[in-house]
DSSP file (Angstrom, degrees, kcal/mol; ACC not computed):
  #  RESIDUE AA STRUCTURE BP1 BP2  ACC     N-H-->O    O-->H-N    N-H-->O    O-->H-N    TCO  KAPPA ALPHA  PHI   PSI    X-CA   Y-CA   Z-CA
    1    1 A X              0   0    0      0, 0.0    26,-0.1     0, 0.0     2,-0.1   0.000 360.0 360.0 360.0 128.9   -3.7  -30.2  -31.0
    2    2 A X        -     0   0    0     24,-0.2    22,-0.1     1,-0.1    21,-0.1  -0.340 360.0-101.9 -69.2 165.0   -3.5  -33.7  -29.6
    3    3 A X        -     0   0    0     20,-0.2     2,-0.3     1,-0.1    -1,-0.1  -0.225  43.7-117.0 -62.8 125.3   -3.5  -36.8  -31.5
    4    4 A X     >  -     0   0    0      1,-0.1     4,-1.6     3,-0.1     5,-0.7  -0.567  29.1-108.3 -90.9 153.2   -7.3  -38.8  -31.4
    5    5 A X  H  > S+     0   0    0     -2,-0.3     4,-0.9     1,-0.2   136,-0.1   0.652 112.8  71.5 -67.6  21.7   -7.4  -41.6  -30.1
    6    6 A X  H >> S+     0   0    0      1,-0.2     3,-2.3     2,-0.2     4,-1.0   0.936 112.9  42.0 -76.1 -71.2   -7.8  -43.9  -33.3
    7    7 A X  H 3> S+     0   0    0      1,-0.3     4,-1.2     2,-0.2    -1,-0.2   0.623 110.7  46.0 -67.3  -2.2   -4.0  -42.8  -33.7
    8    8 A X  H 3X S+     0   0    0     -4,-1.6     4,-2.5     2,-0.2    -1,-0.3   0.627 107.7  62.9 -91.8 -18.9   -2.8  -43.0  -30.3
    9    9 A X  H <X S+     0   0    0     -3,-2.3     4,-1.7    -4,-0.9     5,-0.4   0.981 114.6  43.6 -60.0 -74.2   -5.1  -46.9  -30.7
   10   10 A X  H  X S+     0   0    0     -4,-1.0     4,-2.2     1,-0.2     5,-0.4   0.897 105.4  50.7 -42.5 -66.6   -2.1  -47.3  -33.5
   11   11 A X  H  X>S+     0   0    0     -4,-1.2     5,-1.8     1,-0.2     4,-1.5   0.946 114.3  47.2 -53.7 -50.5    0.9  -46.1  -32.0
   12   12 A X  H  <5S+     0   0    0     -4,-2.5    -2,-0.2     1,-0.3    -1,-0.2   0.863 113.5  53.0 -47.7 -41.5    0.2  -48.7  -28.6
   13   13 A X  H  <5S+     0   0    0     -4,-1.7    -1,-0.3    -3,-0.3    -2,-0.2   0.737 111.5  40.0 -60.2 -34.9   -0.6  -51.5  -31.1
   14   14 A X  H  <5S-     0   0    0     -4,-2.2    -1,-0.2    -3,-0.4    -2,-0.2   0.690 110.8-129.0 -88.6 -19.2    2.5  -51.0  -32.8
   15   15 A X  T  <5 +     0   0    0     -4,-1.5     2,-0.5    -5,-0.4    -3,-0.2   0.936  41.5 176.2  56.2  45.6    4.0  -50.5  -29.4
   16   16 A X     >< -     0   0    0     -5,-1.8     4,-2.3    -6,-0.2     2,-0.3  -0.703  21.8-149.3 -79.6 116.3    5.6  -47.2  -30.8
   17   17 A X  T  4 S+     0   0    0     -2,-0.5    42,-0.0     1,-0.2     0, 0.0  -0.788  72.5  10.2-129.1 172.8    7.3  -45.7  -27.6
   18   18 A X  T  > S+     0   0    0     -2,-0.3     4,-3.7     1,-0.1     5,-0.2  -0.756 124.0  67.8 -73.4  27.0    7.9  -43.2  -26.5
   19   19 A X  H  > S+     0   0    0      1,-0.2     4,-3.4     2,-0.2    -2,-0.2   0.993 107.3  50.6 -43.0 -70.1    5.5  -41.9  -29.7
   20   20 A X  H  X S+     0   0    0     -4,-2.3     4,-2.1     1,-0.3    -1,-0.2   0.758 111.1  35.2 -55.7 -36.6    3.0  -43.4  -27.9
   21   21 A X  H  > S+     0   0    0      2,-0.2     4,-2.5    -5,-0.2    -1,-0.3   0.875 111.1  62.9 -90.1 -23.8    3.0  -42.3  -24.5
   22   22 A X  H  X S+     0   0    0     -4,-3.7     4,-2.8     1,-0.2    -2,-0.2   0.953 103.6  58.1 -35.1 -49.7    4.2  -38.6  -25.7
   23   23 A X  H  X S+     0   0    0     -4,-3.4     4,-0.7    -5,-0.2    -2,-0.2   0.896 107.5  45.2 -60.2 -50.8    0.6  -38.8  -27.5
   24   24 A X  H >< S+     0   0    0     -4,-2.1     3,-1.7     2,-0.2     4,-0.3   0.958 106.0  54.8 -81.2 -47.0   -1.2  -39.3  -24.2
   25   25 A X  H >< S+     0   0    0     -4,-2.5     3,-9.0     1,-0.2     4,-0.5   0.935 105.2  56.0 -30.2 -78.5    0.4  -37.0  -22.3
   26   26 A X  H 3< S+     0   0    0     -4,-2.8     4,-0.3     1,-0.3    -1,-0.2   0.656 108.2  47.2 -23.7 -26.7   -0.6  -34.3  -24.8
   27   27 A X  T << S+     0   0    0     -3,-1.7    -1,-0.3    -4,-0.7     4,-0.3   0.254 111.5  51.5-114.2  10.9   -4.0  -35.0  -24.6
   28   28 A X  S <  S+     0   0    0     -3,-9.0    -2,-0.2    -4,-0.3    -1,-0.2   0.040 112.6  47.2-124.2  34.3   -3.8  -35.1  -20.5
   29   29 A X  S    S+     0   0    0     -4,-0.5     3,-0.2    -5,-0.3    -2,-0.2   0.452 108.3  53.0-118.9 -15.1   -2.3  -31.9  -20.5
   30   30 A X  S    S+     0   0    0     -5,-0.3     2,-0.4    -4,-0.3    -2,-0.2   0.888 134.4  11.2 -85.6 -38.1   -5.0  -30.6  -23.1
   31   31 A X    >   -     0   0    0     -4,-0.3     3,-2.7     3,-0.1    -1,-0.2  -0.762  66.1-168.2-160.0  72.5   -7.7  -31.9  -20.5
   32   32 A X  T 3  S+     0   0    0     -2,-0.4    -4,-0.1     1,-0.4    -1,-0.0   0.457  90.0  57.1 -54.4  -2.5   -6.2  -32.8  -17.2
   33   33 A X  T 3   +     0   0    0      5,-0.0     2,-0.8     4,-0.0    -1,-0.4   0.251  69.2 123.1-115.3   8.5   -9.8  -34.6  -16.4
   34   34 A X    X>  -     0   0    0     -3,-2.7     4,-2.1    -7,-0.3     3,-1.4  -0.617  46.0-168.2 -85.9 115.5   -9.7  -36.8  -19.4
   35   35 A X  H 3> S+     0   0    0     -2,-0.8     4,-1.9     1,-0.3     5,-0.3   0.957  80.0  55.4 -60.7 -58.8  -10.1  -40.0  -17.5
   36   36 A X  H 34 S+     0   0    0      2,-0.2     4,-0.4     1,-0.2    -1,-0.3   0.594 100.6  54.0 -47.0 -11.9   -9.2  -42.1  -20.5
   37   37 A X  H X> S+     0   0    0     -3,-1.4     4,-3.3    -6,-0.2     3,-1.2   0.908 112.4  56.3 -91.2 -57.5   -5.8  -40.5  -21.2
   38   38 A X  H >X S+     0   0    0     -4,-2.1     3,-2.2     1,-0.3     4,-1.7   0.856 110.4  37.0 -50.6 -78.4   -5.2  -41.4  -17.3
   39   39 A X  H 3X S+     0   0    0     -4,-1.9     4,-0.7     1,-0.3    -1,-0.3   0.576 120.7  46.4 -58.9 -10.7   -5.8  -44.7  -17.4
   40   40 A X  H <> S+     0   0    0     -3,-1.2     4,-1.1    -4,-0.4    -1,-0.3   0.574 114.2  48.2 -83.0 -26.2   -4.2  -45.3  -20.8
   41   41 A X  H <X S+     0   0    0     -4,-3.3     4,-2.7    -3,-2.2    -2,-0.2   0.941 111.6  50.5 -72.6 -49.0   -1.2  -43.3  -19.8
   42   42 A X  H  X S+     0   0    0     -4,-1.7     4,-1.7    -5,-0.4     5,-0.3   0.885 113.3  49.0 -76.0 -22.6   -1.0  -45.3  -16.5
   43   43 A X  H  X S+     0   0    0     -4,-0.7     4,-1.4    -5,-0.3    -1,-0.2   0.931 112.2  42.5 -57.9 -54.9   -1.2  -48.6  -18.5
   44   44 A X  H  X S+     0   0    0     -4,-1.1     4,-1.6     2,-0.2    -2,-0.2   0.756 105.7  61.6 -63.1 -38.5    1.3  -48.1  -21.0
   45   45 A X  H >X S+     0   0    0     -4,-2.7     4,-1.8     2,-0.2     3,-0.9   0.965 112.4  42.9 -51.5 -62.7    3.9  -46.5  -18.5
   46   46 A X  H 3X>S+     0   0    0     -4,-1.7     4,-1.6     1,-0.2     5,-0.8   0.995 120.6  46.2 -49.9 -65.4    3.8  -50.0  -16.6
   47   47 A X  H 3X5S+     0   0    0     -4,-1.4     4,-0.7    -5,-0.3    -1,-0.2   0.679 107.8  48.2  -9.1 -59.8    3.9  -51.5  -19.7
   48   48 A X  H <<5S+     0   0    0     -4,-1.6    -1,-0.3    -3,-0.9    -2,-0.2   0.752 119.5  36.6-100.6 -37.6    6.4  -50.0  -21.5
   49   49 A X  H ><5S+     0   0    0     -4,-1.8     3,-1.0    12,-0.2     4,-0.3   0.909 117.3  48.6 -55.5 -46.7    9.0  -50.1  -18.8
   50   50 A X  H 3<5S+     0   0    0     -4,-1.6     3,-0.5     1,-0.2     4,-0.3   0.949 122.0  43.1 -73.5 -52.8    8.2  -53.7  -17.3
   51   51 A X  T 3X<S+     0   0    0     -5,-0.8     4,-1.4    -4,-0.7    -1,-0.2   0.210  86.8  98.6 -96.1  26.6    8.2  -54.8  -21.4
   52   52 A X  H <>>S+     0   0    0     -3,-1.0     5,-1.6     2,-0.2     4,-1.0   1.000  81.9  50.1 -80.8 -33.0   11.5  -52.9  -23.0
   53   53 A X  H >45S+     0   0    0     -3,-0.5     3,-7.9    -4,-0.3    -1,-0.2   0.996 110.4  57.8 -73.3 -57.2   13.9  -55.3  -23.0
   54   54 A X  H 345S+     0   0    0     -4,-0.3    -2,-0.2     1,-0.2    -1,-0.2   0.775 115.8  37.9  -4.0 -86.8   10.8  -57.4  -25.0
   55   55 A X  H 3<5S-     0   0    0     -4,-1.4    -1,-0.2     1,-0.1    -2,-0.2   0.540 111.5-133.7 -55.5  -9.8   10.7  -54.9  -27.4
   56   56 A X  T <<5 +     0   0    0     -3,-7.9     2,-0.3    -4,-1.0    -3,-0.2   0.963  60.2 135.1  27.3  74.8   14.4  -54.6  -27.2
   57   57 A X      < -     0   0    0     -5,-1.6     2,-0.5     2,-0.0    -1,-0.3  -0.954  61.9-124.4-143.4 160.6   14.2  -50.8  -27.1
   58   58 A X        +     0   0    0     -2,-0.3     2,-0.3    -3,-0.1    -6,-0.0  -0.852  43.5 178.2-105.8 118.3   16.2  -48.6  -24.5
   59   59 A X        -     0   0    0     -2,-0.5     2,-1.6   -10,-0.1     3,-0.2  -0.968  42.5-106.6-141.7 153.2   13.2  -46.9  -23.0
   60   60 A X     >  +     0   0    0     -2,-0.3     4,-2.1     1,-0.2     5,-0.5  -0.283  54.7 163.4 -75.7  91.5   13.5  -44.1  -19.9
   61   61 A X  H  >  +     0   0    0     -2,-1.6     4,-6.8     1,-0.2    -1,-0.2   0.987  67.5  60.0 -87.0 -24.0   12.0  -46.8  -17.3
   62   62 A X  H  > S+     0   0    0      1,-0.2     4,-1.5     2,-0.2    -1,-0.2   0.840 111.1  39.5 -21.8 -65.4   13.1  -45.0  -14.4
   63   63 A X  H  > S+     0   0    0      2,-0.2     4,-2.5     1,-0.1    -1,-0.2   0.863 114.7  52.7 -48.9 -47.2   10.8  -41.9  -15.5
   64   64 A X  H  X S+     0   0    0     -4,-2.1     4,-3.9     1,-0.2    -2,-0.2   0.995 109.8  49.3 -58.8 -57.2    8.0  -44.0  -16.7
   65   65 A X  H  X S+     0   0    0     -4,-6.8     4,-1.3    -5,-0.5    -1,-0.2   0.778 116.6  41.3 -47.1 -42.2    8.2  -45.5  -13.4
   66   66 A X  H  X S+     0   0    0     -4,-1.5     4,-3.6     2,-0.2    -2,-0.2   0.942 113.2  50.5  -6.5 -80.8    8.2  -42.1  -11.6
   67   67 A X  H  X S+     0   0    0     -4,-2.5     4,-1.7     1,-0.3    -2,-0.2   0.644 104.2  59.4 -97.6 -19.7    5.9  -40.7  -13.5
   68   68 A X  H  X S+     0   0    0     -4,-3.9     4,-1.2     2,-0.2    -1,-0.3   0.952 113.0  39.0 -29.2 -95.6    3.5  -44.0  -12.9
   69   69 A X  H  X S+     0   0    0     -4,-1.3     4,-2.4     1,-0.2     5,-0.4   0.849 116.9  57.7 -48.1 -50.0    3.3  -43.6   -8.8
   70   70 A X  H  X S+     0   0    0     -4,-3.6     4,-1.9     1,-0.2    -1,-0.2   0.827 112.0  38.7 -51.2 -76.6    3.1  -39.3   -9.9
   71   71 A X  H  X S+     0   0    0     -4,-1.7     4,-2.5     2,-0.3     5,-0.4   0.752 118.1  51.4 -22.0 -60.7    0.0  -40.2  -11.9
   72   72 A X  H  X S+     0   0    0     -4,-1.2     4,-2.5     1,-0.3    -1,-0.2   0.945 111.4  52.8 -14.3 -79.3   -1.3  -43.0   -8.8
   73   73 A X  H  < S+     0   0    0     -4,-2.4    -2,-0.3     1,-0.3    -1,-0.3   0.648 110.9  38.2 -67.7 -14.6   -0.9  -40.4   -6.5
   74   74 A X  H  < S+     0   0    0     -4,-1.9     4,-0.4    -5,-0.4    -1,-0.3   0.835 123.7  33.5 -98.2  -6.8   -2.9  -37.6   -8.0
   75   75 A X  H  X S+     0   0    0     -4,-2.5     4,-2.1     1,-0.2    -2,-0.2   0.652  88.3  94.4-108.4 -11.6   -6.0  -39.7   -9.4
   76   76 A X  T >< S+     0   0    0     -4,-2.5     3,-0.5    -5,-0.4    -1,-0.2   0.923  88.9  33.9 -71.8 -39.6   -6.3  -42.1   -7.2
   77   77 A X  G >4 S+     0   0    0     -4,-0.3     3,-0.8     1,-0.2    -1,-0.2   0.966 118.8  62.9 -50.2 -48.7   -9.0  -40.8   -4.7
   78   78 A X  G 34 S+     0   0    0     -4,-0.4     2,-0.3     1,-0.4    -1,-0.2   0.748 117.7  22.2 -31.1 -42.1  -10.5  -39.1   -7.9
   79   79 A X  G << S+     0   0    0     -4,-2.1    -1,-0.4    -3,-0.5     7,-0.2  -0.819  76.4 125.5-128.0  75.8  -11.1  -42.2   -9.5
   80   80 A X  S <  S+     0   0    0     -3,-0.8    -1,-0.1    -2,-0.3    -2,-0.1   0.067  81.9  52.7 -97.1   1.1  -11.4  -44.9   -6.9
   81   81 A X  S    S+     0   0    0     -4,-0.2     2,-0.6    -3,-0.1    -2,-0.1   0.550  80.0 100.2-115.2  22.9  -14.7  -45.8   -8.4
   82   82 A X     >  -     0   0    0      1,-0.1     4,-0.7     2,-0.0    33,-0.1  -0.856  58.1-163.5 -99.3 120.0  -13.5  -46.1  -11.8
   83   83 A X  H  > S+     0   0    0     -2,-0.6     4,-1.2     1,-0.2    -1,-0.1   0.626  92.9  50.9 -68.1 -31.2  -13.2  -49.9  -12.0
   84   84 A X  H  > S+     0   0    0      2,-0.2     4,-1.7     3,-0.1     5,-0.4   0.927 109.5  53.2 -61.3 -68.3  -10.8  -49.3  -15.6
   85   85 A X  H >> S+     0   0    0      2,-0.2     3,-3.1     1,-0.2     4,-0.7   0.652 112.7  45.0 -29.9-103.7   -8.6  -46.7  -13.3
   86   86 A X  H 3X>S+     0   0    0     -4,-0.7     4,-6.2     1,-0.3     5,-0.6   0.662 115.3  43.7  14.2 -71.6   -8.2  -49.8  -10.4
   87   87 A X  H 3<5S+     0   0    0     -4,-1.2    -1,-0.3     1,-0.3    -2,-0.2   0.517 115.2  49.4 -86.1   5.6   -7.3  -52.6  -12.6
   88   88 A X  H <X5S+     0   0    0     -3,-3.1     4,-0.9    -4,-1.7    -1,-0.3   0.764 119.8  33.3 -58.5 -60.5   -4.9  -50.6  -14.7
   89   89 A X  H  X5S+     0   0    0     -4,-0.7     4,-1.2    -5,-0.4    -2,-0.2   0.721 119.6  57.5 -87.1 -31.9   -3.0  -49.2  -12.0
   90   90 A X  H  X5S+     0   0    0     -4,-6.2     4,-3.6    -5,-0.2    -3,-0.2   0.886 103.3  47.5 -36.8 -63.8   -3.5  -52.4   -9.9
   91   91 A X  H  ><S+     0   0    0     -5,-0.6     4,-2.4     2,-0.2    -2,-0.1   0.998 114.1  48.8 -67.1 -47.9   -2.1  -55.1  -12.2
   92   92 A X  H  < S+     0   0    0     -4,-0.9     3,-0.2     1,-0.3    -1,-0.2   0.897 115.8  41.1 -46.9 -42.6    1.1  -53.1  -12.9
   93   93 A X  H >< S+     0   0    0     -4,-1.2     3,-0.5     2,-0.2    15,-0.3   0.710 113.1  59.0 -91.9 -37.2    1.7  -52.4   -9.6
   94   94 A X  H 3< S+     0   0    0     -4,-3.6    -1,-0.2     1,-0.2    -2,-0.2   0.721 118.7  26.6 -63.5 -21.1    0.7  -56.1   -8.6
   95   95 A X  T 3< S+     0   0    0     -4,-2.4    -2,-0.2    -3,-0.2    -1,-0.2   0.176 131.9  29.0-130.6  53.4    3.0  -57.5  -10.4
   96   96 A X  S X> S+     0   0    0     -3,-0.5     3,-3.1    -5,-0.1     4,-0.8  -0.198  71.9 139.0-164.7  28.8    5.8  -55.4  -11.0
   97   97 A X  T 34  +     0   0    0      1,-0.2    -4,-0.1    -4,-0.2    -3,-0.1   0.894  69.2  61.0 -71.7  -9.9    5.5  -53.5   -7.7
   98   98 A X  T 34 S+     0   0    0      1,-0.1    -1,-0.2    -5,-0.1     4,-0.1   0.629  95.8  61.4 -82.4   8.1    9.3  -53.5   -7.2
   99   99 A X  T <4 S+     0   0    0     -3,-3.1    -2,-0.1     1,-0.1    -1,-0.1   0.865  95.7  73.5 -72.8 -74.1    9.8  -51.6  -10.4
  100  100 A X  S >< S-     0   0    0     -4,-0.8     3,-0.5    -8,-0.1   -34,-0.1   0.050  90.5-117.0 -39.7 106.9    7.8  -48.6   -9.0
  101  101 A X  T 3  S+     0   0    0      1,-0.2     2,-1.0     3,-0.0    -1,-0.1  -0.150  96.5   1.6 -64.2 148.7    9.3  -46.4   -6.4
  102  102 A X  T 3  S+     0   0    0      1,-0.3    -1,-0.2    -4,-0.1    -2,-0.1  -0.102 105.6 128.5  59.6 -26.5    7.1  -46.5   -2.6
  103  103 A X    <   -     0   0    0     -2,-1.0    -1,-0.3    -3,-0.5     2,-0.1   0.097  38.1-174.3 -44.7 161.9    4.6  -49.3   -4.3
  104  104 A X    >   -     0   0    0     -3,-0.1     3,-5.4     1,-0.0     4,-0.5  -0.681  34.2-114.1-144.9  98.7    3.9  -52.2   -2.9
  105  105 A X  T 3> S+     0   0    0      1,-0.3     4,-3.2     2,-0.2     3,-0.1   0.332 117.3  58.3 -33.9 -34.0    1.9  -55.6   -3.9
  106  106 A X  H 3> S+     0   0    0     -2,-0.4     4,-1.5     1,-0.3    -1,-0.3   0.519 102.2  54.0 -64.1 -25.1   -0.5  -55.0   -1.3
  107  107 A X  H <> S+     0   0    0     -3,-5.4     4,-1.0     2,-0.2    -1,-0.3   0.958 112.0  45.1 -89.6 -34.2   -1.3  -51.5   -3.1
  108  108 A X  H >> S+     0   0    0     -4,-0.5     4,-1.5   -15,-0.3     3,-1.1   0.962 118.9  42.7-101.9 -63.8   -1.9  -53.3   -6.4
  109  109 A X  H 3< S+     0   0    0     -4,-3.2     4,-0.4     1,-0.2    -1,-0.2   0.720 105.6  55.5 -29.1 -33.5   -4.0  -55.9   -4.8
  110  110 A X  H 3X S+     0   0    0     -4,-1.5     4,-3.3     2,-0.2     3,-0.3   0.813 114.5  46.4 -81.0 -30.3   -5.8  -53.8   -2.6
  111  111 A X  H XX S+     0   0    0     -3,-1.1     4,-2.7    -4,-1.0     3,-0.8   0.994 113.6  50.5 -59.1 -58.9   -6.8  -51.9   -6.5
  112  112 A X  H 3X S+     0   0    0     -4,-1.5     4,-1.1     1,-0.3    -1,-0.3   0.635 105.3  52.3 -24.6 -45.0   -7.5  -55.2   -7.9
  113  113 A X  H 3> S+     0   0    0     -4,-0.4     4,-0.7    -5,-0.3    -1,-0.3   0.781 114.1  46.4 -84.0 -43.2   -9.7  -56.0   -5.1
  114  114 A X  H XX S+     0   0    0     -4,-3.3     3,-1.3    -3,-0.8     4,-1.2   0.950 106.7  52.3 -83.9 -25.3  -11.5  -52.7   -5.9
  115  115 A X  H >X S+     0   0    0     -4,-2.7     4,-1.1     1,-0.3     3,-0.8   0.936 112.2  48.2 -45.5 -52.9  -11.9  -52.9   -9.5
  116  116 A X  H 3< S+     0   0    0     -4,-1.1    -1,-0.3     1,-0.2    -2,-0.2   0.536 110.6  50.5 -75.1  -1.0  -13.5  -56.3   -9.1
  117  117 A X  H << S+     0   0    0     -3,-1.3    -1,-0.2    -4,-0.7    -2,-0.2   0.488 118.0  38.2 -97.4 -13.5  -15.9  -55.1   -6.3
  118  118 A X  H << S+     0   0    0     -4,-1.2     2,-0.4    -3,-0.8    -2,-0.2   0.439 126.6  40.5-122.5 -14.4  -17.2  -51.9   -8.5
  119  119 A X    ><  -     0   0    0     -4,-1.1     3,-0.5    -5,-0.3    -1,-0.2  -0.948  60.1-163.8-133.8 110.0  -17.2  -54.0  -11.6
  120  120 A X  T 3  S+     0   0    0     -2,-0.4     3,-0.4     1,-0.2     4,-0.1   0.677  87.0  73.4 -87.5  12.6  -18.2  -57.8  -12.4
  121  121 A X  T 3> S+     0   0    0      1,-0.2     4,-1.3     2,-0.1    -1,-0.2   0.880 102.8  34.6 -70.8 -32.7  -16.5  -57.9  -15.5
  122  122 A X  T <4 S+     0   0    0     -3,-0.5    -1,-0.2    -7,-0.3    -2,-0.1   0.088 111.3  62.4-115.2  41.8  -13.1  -58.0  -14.0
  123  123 A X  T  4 S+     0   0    0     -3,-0.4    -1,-0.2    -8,-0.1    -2,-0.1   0.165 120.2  26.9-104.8 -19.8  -14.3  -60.0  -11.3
  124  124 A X  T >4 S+     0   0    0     -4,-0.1     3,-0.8     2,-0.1    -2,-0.2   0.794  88.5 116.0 -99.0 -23.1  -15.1  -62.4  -14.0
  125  125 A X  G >< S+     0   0    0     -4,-1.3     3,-1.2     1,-0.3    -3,-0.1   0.820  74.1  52.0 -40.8 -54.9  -12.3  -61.3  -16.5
  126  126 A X  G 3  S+     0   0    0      1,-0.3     2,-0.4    -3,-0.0    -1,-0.3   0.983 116.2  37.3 -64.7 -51.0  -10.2  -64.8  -16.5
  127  127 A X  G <  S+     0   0    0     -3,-0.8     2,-0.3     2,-0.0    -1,-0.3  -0.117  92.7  84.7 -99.4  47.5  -13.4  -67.2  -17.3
  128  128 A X  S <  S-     0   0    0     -3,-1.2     5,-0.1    -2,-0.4     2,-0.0  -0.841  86.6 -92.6-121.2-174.7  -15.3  -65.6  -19.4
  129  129 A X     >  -     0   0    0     -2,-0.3     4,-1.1     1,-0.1     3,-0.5  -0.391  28.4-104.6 -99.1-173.8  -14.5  -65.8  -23.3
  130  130 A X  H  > S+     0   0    0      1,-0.2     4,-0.8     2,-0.2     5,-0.2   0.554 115.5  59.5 -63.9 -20.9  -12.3  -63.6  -26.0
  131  131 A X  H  > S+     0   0    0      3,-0.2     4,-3.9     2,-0.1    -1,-0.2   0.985 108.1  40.8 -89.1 -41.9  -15.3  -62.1  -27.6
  132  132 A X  H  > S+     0   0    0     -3,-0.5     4,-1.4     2,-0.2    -2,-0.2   0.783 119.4  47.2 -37.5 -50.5  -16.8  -60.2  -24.1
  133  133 A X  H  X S+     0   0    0     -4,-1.1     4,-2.0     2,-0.2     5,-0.2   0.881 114.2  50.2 -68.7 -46.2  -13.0  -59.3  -23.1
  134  134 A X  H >X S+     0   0    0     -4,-0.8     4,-1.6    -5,-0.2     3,-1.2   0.987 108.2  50.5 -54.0 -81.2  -13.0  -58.0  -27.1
  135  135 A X  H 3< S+     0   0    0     -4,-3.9     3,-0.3     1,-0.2    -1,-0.2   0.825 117.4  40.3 -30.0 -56.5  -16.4  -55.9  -26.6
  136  136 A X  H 3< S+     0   0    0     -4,-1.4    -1,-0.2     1,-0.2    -2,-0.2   0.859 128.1  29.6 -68.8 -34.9  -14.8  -54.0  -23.3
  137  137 A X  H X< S+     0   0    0     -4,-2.0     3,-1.2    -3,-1.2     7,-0.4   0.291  82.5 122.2-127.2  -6.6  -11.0  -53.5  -24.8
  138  138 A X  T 3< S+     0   0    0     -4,-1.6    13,-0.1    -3,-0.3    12,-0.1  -0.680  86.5   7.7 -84.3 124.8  -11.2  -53.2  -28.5
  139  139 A X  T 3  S+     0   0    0     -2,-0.3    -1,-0.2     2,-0.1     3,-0.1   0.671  96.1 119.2  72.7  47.3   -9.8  -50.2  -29.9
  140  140 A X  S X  S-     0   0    0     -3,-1.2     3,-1.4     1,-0.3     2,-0.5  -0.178  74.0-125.9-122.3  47.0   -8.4  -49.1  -26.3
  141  141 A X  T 3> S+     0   0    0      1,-0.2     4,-1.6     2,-0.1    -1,-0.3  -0.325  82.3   5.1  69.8-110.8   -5.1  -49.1  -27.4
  142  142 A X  H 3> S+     0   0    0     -2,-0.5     4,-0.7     2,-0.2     5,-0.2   0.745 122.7  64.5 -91.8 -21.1   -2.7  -51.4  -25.2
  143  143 A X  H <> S+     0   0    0     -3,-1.4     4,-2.0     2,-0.2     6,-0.2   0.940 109.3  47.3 -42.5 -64.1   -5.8  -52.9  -22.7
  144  144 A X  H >4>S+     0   0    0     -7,-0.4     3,-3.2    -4,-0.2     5,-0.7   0.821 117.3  42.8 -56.3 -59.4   -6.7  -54.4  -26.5
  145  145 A X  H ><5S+     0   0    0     -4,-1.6     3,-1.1     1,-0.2     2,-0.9   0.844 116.6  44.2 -43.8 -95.3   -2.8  -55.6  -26.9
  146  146 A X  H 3<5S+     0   0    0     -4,-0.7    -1,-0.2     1,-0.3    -2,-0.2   0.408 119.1  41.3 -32.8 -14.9   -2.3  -57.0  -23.6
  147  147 A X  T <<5S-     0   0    0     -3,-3.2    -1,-0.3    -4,-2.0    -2,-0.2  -0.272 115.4-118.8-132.5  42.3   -5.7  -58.8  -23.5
  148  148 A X  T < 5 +     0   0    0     -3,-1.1     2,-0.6     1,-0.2    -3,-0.2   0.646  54.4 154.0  31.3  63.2   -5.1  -59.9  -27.5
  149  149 A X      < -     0   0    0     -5,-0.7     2,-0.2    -4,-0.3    -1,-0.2  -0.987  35.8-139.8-119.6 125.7   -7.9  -58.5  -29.2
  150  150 A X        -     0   0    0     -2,-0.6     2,-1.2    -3,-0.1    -6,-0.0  -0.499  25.0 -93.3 -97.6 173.7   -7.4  -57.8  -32.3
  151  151 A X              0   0    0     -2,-0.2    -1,-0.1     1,-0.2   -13,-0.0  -0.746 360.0 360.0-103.8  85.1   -8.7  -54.6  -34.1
  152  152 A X              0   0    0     -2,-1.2    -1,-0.2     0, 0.0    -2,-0.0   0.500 360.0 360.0  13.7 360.0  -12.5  -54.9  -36.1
């Protein structure tokens, strides 16, 4: 049985890898439509490679990176009107596209560009204040870390 996500919310907060990203797999292998284990998987994979040396842990980044663009490619028509999907797989890939094998900046822009077109929160994301950002991202694991929110 996979891990729920209150405890997979822990392991990203602690920025327990590869605990954490084991946990989400398991739960997108239990449910290969759970949209949130995709877009939490594909967040933390950028994440967790782009940030190891940060963490100063020897983490697979190669794979992660891989296994990003695998992820891309299978969900992305799927999801191209989930605004979370986009801007997940968009910012990694926008700024880190030269980790990520066949990416490009223009593919994480062009996500960026849809996220904010299907959503006006992350058309709005930069000015609006910590408590709004808090309401969307709180208890979503690394979104909540990456966008400082701390945990109710």
């Amino acid at each position: 049985m996979p891990l729920g996500w209150n405890e997979i919310h822990q392991l990203e907060m602690e920025e327990s890898y590869p605990a954490a990203i084991e946990a989400i797999e398991a739960r997108l292998r239990a449910d290969p439509a759970d949209v949130e284990a995709v877009i939490r998987l594909g967040f933390n994979l950028w994440y967790a490679a782009h940030g190891m040396d940060r963490m100063q842990k020897v983490l697979p980044k190669e794979a992660y990176a891989t296994r990003f663009m695998e992820l891309l490619g299978a969900y992305r028509q799927r999801l191209a009107d989930n605004a979370d999907f986009c801007w997940a797989f968009g910012l990694g890939i926008s700024l880190f596209w030269f980790e990520f094998p066949g990416a490009d900046e223009a593919t994480g822009e062009a996500l960026l560009a849809q996220a904010r077109l299907l959503d006006p929160f992350y058309r709005h994301l930069f000015s609006m204040g910590q408590e709004k950002i808090a309401e969307r991202f709180r208890g979503r694991g690394i979104f909540a870390a990456y966008y400082a929110v701390a945990d109710a």
